[in-house]
C-alpha positions as CSV (number, residue, x, y, z in Angstrom):
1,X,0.0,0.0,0.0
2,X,2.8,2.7,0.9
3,X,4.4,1.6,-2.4
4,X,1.9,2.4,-4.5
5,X,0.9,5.9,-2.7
6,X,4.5,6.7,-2.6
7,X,4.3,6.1,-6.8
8,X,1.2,8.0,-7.0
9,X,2.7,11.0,-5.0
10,X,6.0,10.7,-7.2
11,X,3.9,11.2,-10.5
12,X,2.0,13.8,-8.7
13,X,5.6,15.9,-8.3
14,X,7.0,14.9,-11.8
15,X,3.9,15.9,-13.4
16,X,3.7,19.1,-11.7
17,X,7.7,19.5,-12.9
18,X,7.3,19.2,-16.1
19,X,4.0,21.5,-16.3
20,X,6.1,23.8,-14.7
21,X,8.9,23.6,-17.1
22,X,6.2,24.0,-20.3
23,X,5.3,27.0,-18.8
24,X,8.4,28.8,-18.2
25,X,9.3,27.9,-21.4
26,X,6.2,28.8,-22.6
27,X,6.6,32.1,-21.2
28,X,10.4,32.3,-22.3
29,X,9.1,31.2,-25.9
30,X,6.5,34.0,-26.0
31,X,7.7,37.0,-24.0
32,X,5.6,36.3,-21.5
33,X,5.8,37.0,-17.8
34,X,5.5,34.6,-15.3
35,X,3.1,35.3,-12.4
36,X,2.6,31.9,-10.4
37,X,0.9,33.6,-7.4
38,X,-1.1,35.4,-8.9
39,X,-0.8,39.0,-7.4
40,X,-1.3,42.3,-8.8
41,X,1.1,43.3,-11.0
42,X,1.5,46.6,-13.4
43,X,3.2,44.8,-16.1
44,X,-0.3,45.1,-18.3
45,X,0.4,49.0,-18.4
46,X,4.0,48.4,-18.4
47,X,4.1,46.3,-22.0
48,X,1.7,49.0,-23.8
49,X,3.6,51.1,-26.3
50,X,4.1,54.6,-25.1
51,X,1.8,57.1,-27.0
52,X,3.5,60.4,-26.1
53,X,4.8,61.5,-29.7
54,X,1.2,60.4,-31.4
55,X,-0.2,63.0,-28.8
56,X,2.7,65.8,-29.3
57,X,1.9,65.2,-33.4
58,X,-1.7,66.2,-32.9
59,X,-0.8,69.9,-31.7
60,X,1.3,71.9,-34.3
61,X,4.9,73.2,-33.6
62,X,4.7,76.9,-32.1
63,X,6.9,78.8,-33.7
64,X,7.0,81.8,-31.2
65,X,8.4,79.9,-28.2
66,X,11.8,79.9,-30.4
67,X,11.3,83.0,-31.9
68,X,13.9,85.4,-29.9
69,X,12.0,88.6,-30.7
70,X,8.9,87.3,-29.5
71,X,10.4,85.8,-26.4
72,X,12.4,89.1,-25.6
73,X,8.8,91.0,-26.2
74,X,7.2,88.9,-23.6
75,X,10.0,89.2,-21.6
76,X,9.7,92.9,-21.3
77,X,6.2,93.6,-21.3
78,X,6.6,90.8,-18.2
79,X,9.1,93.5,-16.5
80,X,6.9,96.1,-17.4
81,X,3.8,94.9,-15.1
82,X,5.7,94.3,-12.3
83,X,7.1,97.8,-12.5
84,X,3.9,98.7,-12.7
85,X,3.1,96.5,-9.7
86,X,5.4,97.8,-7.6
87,X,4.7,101.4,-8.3
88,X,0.9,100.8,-7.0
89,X,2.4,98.5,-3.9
90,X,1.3,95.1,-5.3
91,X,4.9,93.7,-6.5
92,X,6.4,90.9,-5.2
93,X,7.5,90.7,-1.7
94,X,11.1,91.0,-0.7
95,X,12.6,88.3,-0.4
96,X,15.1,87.7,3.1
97,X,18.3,89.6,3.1
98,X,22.1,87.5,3.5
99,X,23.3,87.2,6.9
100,X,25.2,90.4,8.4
101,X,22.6,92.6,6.4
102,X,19.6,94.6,7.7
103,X,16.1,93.3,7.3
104,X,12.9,94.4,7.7
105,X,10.4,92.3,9.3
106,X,7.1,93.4,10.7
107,X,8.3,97.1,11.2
108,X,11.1,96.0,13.6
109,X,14.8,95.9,12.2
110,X,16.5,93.2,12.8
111,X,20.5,93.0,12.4
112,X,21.0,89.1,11.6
């Protein structure tokens, strides 16, 4: 009796071997991707073809972001509002001076 249930579980293990070894080849073969426990994986996005340049093709190339005289127009009219800005109190804030200078903070001076 142990013989024969000792044969049946040693067919049991080759068997599952050799199904084992089609499938890796299998998956070898075919570019495939082994996933035995089954868990989540992102390799189904991963293997898509990446679609960035279709997408870029659909909008036309703008000329004006290499234009220099367009980009030096922008550029000024840019400096221009904030000079405006600042004239009327809304510019930027000023940004924290290097140690050893004078700041302003809150209408007290302080020497950092």
């Amino acid at each position: 009796m142990s013989v024969s249930s000792s044969l049946g579980s040693l067919r049991n293990v080759l068997a599952e071997a050799a199904k084992r070894g089609v499938t890796e080849a299998r998956a070898r073969i075919f570019g495939h991707v082994l996933n035995p426990a089954g868990q989540r994986s992102p390799h189904k996005i991963l293997r898509k073809k990446l679609i960035g340049d279709k997408v870029a093709a659909w909008y036309p190339y703008d000329i004006n972001k290499d234009d220099p005289l367009v980009m030096a127009r922008r550029e000024q009219e840019r400096l221009n509002k904030l000079e405006m800005l600042k004239r009327r109190g809304k510019g930027p804030q000023r940004r924290p001076r290097k140690a050893g200078q004078i700041r302003y903070h809150y209408r007290t001076i302080i020497i950092s």
